[in-house]
N, C-alpha and C positions, 0 to 999 in steps of 0.2 A: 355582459358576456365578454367584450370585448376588455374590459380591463382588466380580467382575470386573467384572461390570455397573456396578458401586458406584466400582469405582476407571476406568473408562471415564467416567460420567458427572463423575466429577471433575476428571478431565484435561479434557475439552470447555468445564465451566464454567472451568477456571485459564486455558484458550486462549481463550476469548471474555472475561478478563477484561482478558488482553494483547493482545488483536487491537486498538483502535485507535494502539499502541505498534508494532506491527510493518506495521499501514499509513503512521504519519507516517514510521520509519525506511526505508520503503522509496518514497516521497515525495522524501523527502531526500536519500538516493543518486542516485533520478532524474534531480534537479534538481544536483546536485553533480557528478555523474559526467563531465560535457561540460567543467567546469572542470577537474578534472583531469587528463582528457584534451587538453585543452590545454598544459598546463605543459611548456616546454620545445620547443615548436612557436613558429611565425609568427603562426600564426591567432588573431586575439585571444577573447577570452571573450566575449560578450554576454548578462548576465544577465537584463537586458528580455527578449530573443526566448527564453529559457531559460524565463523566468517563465510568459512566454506556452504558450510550449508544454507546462509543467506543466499551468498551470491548463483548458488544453485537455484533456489527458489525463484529469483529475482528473477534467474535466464525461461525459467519454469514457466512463470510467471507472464510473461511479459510477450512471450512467443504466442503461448495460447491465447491470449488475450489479442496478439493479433490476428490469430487467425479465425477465431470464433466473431468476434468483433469487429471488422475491419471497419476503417472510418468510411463515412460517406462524403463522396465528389459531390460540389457545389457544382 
């Protein structure tokens, strides 16, 4: 039992050590995915209003996440 616990809390620390690697990769999809979506279409790309609406998201994002979430005091 007890090494499961061991190999459980291992896994959580390798995953919190790659979590800000899987929030910029999925940032970066965000922000990329509408150019892609373009390619091959009329509608041109506008990566100003793309930008924007990242950085919207991110503020979005990131607020609720602290408030629904808040970390826990040691």
């Amino acid at each position: 039992m007890e090494g499961n616990v061991f190999k459980e809390r291992a896994f959580i620390e390798k995953f919190r050590a790659g979590e800000p690697f899987l929030h910029m990769g999925f940032w970066t999809i965000y922000l990329l995915f509408p150019f892609f979506k373009s390619i091959g279409r009329k509608t041109p790309y506008h990566f100003y209003s793309e930008l924007n609406d990242l950085i919207f998201g991110l503020i979005v994002f990131y607020v609720s996440y602290l408030l629904f979430f808040p970390a826990k005091k040691n």
